[in-house]
DRENMI-855199 format. One record per atom (N, C-alpha, C, CB): residue in three letters; atom name; x negated, y, z negated. Coordinates in pm, whole numbers, plus 50000, padded with zeros to 5 digits. Glycine has a CB too. Example, Ala and Ser with C-alpha at 12.3 -4.5 7.8 and 13.67 -1.06 7.14 Angstrom:
BEGIN
   resn   name    east   north      up
    ALA      N   48681   49431   49220
    ALA     CA   48770   49550   49220
    ALA      C   48680   49670   49220
    ALA     CB   48869   49553   49095
    SER      N   48715   49775   49292
    SER     CA   48633   49894   49286
    SER      C   48710   50003   49213
    SER     CB   48592   49940   49428
***
This chain:
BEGIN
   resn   name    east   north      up
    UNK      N   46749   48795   52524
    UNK     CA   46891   48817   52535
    UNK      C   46968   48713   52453
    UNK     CB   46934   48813   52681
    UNK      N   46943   48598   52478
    UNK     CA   46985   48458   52392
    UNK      C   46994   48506   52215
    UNK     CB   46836   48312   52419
    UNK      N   46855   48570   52193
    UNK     CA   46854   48616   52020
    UNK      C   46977   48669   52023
    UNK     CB   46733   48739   51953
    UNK      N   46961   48789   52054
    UNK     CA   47003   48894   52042
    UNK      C   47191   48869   52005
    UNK     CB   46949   48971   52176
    UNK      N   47246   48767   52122
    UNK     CA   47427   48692   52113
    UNK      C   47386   48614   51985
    UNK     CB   47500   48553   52279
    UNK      N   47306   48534   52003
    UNK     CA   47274   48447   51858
    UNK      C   47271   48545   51728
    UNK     CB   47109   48366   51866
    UNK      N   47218   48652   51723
    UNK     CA   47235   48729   51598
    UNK      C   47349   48792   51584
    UNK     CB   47143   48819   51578
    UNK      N   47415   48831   51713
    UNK     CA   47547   48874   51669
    UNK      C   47655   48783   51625
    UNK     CB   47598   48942   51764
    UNK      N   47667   48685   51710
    UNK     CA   47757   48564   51640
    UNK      C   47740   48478   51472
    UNK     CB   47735   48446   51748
    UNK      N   47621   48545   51487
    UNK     CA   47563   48457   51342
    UNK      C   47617   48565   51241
    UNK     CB   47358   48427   51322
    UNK      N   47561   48721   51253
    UNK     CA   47626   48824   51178
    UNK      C   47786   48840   51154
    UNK     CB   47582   48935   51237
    UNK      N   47847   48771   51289
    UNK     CA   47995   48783   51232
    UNK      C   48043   48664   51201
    UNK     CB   48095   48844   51321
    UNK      N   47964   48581   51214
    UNK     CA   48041   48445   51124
    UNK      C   48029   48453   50958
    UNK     CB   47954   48282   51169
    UNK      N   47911   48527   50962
    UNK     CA   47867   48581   50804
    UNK      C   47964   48667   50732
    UNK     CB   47734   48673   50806
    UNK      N   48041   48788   50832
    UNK     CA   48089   48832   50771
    UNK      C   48241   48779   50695
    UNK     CB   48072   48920   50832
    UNK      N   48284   48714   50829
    UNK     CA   48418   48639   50812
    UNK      C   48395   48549   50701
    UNK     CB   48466   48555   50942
    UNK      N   48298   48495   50624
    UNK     CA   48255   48363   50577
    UNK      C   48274   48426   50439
    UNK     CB   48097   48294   50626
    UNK      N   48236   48551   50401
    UNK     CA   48253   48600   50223
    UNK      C   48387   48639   50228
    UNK     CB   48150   48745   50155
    UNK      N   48490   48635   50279
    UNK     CA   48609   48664   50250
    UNK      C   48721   48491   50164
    UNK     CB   48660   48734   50419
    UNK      N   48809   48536   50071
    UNK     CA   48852   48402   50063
    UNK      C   49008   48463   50135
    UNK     CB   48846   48320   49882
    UNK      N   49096   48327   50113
    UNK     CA   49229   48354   50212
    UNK      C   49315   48342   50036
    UNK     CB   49278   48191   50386
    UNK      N   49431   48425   50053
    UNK     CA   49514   48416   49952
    UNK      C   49660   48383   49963
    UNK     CB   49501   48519   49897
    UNK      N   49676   48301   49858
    UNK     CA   49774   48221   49869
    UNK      C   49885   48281   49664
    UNK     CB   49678   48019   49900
    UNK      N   50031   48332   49749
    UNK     CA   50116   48359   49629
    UNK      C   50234   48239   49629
    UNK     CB   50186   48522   49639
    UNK      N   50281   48262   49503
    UNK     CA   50412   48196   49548
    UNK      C   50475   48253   49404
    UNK     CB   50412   48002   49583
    UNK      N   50694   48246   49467
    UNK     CA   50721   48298   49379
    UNK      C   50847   48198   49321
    UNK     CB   50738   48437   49414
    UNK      N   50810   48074   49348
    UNK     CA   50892   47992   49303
    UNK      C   50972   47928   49402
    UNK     CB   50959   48048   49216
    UNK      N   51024   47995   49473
    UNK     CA   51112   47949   49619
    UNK      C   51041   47923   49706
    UNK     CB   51202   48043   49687
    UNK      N   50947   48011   49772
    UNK     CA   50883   48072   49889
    UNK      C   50724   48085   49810
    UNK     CB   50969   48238   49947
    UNK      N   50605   48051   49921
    UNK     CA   50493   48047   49890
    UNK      C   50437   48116   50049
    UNK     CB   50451   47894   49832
    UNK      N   50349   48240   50025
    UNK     CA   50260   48319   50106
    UNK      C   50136   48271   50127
    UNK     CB   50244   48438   50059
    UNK      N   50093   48253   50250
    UNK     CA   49935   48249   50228
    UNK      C   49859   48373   50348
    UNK     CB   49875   48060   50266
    UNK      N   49781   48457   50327
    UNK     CA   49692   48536   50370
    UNK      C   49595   48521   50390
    UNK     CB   49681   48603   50331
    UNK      N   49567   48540   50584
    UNK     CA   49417   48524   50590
    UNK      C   49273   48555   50501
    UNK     CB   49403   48581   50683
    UNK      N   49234   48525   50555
    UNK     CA   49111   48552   50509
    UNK      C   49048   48704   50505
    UNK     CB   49035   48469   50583
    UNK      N   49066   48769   50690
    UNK     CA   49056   48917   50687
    UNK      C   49146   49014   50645
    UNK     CB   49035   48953   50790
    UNK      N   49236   48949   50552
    UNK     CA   49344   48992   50530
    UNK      C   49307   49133   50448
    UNK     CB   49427   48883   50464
    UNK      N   49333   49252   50470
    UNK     CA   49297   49423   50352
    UNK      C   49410   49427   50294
    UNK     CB   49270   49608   50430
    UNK      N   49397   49395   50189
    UNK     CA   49518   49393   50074
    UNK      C   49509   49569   50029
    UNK     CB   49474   49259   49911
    UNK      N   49605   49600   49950
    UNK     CA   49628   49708   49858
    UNK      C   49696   49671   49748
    UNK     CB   49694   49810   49913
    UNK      N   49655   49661   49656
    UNK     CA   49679   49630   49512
    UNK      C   49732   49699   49419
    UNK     CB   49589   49606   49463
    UNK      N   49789   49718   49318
    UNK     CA   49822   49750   49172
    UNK      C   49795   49696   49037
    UNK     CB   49924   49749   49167
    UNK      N   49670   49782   49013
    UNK     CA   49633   49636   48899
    UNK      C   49592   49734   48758
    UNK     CB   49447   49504   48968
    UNK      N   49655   49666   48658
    UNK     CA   49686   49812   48569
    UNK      C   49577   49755   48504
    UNK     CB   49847   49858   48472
    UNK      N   49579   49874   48356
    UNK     CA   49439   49881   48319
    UNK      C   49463   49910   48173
    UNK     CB   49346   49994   48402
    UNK      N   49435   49832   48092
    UNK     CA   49463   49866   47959
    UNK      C   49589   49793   47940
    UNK     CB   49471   50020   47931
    UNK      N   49707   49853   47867
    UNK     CA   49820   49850   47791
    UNK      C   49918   49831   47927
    UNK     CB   49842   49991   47686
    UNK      N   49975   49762   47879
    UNK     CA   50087   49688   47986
    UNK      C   50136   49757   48036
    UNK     CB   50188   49610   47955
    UNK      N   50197   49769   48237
    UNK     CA   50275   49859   48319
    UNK      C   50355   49837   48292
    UNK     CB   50279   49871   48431
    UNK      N   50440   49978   48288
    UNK     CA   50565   50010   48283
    UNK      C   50627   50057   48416
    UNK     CB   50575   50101   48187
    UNK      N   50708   50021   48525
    UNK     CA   50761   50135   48615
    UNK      C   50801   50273   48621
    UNK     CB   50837   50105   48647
    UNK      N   50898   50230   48449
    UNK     CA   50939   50376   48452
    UNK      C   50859   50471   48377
    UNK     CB   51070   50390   48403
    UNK      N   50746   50405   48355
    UNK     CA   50699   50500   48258
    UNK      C   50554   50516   48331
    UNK     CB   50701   50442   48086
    UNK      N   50447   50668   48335
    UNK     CA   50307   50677   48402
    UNK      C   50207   50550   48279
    UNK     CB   50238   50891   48398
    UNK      N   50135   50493   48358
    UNK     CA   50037   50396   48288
    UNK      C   49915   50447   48301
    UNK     CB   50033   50257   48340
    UNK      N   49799   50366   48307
    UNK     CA   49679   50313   48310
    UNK      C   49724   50263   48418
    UNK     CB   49619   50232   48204
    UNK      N   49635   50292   48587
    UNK     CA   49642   50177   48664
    UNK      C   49556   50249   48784
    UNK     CB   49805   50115   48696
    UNK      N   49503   50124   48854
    UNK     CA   49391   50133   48926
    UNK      C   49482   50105   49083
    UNK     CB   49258   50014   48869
    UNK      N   49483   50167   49174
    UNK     CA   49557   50115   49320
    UNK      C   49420   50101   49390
    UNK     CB   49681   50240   49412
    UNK      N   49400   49978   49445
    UNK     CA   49269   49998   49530
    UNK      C   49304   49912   49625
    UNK     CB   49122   49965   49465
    UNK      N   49219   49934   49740
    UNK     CA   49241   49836   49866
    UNK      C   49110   49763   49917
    UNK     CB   49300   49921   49993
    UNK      N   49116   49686   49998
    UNK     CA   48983   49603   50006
    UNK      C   49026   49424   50084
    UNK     CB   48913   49590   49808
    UNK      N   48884   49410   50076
    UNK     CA   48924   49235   50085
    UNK      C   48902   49139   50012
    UNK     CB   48879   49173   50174
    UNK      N   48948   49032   49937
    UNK     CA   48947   48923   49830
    UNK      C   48793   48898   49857
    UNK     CB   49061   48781   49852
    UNK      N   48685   48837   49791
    UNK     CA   48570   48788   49791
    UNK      C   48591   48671   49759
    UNK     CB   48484   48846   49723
    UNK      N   48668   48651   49630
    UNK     CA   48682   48523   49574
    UNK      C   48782   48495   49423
    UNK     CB   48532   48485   49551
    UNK      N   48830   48394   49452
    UNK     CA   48952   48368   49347
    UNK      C   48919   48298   49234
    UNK     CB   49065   48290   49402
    UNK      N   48859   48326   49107
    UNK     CA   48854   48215   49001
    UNK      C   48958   48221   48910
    UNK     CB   48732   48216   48922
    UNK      N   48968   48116   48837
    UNK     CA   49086   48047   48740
    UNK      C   49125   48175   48720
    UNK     CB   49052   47948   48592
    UNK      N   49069   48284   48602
    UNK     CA   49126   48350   48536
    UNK      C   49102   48513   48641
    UNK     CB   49068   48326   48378
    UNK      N   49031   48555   48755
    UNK     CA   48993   48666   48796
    UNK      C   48983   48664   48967
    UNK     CB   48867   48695   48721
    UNK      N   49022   48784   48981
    UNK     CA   48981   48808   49109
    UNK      C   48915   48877   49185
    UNK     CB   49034   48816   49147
    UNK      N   48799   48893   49253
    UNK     CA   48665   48981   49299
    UNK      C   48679   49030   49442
    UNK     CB   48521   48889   49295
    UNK      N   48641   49136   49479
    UNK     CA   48755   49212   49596
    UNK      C   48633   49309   49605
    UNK     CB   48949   49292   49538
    UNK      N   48591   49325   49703
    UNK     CA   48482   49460   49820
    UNK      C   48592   49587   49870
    UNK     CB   48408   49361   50027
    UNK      N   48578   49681   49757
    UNK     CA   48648   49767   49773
    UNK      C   48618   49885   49871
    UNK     CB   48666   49794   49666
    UNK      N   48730   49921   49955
    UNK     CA   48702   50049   50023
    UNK      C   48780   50211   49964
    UNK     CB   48753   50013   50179
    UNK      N   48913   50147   49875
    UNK     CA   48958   50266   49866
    UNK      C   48995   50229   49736
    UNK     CB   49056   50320   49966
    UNK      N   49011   50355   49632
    UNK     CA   49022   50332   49505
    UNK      C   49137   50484   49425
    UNK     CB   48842   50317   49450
    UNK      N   49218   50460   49380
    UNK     CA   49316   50564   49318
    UNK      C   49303   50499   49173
    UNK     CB   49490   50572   49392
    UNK      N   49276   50625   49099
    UNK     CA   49295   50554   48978
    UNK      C   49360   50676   48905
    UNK     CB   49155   50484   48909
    UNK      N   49464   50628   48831
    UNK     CA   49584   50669   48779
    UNK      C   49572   50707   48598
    UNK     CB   49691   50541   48817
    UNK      N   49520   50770   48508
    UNK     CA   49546   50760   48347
    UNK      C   49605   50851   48276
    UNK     CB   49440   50750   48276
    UNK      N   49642   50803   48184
    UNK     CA   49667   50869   48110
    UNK      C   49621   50939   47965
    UNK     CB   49731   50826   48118
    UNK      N   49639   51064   47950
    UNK     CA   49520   51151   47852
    UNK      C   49633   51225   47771
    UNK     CB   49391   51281   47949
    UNK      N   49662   51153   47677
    UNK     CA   49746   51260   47565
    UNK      C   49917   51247   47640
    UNK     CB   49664   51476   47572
    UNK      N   49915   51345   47674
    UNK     CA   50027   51359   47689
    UNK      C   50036   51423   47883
    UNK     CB   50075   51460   47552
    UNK      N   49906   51423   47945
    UNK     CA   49869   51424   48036
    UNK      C   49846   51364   48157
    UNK     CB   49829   51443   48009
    UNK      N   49909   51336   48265
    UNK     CA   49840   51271   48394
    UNK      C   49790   51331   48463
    UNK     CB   49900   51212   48473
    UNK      N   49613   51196   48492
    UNK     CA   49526   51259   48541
    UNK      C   49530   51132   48693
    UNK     CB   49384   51285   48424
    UNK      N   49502   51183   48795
    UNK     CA   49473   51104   48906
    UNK      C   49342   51159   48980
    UNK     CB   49598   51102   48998
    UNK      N   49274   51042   49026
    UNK     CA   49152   51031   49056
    UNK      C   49133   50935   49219
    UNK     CB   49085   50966   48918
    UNK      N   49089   51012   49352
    UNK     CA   49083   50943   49447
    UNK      C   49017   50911   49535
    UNK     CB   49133   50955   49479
    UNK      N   48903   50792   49561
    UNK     CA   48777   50781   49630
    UNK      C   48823   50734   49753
    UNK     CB   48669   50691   49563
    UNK      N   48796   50795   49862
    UNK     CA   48824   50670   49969
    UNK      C   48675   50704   50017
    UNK     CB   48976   50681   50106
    UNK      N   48640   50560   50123
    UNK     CA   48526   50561   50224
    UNK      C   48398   50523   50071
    UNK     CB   48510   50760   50337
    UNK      N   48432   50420   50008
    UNK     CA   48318   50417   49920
    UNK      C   48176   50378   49986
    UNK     CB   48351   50320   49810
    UNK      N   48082   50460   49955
    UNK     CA   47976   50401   49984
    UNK      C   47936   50229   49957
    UNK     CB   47900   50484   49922
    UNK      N   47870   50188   50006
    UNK     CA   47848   50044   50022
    UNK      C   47950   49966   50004
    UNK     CB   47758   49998   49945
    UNK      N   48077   49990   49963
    UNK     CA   48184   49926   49956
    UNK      C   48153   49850   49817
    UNK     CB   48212   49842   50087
    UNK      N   48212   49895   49717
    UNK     CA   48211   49822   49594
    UNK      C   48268   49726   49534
    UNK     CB   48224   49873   49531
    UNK      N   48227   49588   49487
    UNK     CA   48261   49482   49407
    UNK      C   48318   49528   49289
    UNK     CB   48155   49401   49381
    UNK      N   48450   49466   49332
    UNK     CA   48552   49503   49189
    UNK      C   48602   49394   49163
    UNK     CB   48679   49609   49196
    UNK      N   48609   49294   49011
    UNK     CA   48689   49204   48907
    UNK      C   48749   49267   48875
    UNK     CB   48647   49141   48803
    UNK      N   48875   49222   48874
    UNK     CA   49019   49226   48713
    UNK      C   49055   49080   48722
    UNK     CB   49218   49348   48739
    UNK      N   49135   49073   48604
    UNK     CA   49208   48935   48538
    UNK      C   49350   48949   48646
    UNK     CB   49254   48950   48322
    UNK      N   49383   48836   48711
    UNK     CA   49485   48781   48777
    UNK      C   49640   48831   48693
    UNK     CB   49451   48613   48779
    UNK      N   49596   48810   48566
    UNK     CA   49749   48917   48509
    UNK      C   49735   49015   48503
    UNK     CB   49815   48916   48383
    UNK      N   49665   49107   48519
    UNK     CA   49663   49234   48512
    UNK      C   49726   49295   48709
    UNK     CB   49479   49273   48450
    UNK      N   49742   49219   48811
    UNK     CA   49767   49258   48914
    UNK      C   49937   49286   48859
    UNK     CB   49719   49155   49037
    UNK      N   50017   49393   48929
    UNK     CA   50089   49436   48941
    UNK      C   50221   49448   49096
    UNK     CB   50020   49509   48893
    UNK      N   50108   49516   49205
    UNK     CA   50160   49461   49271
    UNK      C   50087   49438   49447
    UNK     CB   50278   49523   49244
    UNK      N   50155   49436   49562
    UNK     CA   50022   49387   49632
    UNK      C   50149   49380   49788
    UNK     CB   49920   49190   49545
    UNK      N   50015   49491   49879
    UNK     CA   50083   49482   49987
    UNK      C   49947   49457   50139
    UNK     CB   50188   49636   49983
    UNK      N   50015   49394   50194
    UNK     CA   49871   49331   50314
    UNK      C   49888   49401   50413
    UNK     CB   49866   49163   50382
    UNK      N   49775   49426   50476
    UNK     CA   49743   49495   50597
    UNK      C   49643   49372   50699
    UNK     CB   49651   49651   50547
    UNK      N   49672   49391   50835
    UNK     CA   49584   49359   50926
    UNK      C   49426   49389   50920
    UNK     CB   49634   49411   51026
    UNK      N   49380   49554   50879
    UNK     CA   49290   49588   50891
    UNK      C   49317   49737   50799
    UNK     CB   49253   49572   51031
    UNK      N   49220   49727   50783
    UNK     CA   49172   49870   50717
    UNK      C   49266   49980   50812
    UNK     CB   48971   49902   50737
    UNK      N   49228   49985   50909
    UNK     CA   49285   50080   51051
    UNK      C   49433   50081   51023
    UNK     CB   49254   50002   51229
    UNK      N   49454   49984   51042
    UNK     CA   49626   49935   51028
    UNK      C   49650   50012   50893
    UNK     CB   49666   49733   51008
    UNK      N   49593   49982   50788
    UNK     CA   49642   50026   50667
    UNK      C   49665   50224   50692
    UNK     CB   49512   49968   50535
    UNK      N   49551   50215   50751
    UNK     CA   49595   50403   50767
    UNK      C   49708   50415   50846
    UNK     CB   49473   50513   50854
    UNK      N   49676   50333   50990
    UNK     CA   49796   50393   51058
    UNK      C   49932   50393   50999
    UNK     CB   49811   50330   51175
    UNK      N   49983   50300   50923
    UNK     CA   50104   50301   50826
    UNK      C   50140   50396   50780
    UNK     CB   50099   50238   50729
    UNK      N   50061   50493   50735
    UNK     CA   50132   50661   50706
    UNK      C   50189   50750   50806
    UNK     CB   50029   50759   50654
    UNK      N   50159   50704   50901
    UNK     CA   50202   50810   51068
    UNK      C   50396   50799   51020
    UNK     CB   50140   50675   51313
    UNK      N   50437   50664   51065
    UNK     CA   50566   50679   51013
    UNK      C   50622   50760   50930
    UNK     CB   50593   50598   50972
    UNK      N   50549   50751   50826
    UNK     CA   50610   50815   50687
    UNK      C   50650   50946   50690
    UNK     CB   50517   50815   50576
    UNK      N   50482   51014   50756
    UNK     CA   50509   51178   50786
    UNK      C   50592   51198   50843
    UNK     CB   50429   51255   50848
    UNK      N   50654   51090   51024
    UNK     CA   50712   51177   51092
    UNK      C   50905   51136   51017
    UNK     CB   50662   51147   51283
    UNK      N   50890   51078   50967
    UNK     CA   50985   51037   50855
    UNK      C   51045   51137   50768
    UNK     CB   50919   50950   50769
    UNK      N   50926   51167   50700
    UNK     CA   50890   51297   50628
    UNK      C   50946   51444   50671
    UNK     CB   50745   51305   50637
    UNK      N   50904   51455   50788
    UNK     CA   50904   51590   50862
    UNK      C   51025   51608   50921
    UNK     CB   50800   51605   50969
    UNK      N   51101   51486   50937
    UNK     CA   51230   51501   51026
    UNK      C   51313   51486   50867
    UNK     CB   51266   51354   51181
    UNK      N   51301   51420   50755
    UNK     CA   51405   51469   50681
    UNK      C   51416   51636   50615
    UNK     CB   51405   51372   50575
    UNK      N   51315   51643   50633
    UNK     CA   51283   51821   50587
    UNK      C   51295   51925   50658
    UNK     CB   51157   51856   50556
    UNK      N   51325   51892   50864
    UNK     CA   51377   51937   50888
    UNK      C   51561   51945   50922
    UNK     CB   51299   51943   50928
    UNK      N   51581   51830   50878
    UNK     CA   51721   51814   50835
    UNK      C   51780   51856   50766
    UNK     CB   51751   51741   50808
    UNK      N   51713   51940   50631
    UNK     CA   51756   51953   50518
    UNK      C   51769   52119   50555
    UNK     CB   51660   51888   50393
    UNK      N   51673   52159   50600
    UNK     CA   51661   52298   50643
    UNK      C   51737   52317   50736
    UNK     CB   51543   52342   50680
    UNK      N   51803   52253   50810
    UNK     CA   51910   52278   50928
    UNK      C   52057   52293   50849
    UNK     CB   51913   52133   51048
    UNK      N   52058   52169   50753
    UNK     CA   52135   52211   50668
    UNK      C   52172   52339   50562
    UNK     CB   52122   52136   50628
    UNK      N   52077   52349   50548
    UNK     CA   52079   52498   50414
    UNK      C   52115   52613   50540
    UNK     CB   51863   52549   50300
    UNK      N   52040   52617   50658
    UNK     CA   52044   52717   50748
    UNK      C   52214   52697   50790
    UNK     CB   51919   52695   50876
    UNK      N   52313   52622   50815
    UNK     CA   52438   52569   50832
    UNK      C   52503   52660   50743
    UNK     CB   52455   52418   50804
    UNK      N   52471   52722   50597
    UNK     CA   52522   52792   50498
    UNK      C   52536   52939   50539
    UNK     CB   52442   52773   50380
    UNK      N   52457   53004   50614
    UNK     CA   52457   53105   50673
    UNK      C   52469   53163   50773
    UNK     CB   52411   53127   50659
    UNK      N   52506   53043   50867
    UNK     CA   52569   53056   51016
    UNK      C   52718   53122   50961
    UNK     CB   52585   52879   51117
    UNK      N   52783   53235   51004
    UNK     CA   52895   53285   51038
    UNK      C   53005   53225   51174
    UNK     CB   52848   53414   51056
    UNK      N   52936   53156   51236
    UNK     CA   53026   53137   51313
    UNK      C   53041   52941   51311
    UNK     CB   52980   53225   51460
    UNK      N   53149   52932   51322
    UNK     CA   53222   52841   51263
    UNK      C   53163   52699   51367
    UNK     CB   53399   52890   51264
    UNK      N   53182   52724   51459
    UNK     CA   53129   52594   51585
    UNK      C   52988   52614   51564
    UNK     CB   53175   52619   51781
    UNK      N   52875   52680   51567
    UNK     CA   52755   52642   51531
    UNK      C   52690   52601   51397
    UNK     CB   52700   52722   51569
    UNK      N   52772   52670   51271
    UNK     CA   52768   52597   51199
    UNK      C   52755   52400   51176
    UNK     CB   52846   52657   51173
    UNK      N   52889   52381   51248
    UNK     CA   52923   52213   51256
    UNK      C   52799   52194   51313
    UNK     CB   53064   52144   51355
    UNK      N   52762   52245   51472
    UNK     CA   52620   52210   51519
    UNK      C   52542   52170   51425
    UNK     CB   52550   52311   51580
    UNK      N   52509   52295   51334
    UNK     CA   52397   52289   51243
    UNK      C   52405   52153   51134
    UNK     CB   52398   52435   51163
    UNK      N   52537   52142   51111
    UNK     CA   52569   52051   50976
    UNK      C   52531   51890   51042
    UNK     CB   52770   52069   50915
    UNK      N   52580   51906   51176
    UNK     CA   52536   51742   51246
    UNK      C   52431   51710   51278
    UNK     CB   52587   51700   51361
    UNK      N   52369   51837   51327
    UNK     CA   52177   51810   51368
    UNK      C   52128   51762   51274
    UNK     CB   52068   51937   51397
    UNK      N   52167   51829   51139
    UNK     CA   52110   51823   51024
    UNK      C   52108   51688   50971
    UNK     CB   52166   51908   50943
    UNK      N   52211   51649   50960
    UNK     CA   52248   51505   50930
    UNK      C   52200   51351   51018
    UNK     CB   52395   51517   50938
    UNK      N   52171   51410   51175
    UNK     CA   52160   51306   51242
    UNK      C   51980   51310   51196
    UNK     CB   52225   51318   51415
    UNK      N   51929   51392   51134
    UNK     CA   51772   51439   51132
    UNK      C   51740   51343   50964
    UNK     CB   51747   51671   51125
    UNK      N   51838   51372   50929
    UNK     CA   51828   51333   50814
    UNK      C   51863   51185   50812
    UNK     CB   51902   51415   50734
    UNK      N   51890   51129   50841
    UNK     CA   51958   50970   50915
    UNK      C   51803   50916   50979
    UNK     CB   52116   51000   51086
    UNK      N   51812   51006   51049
    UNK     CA   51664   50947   51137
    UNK      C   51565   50941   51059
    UNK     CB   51604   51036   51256
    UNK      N   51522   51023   50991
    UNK     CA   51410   51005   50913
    UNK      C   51402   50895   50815
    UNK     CB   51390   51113   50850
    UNK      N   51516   50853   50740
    UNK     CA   51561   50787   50628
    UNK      C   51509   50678   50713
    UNK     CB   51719   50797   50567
    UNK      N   51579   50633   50830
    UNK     CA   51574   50502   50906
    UNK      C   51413   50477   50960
    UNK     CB   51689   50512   51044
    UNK      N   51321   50617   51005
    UNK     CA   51218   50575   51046
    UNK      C   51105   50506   50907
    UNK     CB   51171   50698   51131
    UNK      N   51149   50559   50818
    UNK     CA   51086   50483   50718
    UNK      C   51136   50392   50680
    UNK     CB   51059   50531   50626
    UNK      N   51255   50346   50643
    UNK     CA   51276   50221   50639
    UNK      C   51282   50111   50683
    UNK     CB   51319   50215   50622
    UNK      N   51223   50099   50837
    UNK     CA   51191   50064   50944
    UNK      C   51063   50023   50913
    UNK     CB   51209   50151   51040
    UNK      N   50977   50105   50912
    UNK     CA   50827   50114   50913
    UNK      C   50758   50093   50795
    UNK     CB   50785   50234   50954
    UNK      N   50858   50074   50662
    UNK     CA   50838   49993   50515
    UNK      C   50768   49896   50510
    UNK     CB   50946   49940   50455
    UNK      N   50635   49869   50494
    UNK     CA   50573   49740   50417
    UNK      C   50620   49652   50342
    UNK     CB   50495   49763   50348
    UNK      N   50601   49554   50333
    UNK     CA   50650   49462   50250
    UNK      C   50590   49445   50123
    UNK     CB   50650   49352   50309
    UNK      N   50570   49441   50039
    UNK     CA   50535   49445   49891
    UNK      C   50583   49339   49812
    UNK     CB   50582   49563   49828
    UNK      N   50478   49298   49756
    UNK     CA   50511   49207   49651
    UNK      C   50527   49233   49506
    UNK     CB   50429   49123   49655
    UNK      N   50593   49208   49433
    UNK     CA   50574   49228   49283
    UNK      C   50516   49144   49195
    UNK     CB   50679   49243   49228
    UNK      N   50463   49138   49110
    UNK     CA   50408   49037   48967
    UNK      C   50456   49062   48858
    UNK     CB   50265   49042   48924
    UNK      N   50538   49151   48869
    UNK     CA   50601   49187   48749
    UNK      C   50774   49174   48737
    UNK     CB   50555   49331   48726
    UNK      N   50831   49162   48843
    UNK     CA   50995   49121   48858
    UNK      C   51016   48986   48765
    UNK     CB   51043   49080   49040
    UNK      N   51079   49010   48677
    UNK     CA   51146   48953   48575
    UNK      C   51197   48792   48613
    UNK     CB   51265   49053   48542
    UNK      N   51255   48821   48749
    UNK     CA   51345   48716   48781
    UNK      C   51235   48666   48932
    UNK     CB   51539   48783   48811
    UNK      N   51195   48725   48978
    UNK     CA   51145   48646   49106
    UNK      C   50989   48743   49130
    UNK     CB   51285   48658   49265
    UNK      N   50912   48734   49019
    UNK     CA   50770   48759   49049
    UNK      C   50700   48664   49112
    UNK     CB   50701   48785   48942
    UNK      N   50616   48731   49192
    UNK     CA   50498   48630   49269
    UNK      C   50378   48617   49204
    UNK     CB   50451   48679   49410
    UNK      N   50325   48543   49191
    UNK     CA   50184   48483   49103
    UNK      C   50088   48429   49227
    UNK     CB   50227   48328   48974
    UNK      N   49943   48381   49201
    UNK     CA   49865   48362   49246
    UNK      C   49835   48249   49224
    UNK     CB   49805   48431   49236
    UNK      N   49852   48186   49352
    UNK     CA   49840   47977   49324
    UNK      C   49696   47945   49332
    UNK     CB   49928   47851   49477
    UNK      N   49591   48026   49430
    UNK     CA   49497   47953   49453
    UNK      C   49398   47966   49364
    UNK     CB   49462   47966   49562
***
């Protein structure tokens, strides 16, 4: 029985032990992130990101392995990768990678970068969005339906449901918004100290 706690404590000190902790700063203000910290990244690929324009770029999520001078090495679980072909966008999307894959890029090539508690956490973060989602769309449809009400007092009904639906939704996501960092803001980008 003794092994048995001994191998489990030993297995999760192991695991906690290949993670590094990350540390930004953007001149004012300096971040630091645990160690189990599941980042989601933006890290372009090729020819320099543009916002307004579709790039080359890889979105993947995972946990840091380790920080050197010029690169950063990350055990990936989820991977979007974004290119461009002619005059074409193509998107490409793995989640649940087998063995969880070791991924390098160069520290300038990150773009941009938002933290999660856990993998779990990172999913649950979309629940908001949908019901976000679903209540502005049915707002919008209460509205259009408001156009064809004939009678004048259910109409208004329709025009206020619509609006308070549409309010709500706006607010449940902006509420439930992640925080995000940029590397690319002109005036107050965050960089990577450690």
């Amino acid at each position: 029985m003794k092994r048995i706690i001994l191998t489990i404590i030993f297995s999760l000190s192991l695991s906690f032990s290949f993670c590094q902790e990350l540390k930004i700063s953007n001149g004012k203000r300096a971040k630091t992130f645990p160690n189990s910290t599941v980042f989601k990244m933006i890290v372009s690929v090729g020819e320099n990101y543009e916002p307004q324009k579709c790039c080359n770029y890889l979105e993947i999520v995972g946990q840091i392995q380790s920080i050197g001078k010029d690169s950063i090495k990350m055990k990936l679980d989820e991977v979007w990768s974004q290119r461009n072909v002619e005059e074409f966008n193509y998107g490409e999307y793995l989640e649940s990678l087998p063995g969880n894959i070791d991924f390098s890029f160069h520290r300038d090539s990150l773009r941009f970068l938002s933290a999660y508690r856990s993998l779990k956490a990172k999913k649950r973060k979309s629940i908001p969005d949908v019901i976000g989602g679903v209540l502005i769309t049915t707002g919008l449809i209460s509205g259009i339906n408001s156009l064809m009400v004939l009678d004048k007092e259910s109409k208004n009904r329709l025009r206020i449901t619509g609006a308070f639906e549409v309010g709500l939704g706006r607010l449940t996501i902006f509420l439930f918004q992640k925080k995000s960092y940029s590397f690319i803001h002109p005036d107050k980008a965050w960089k990577v100290i450690n």
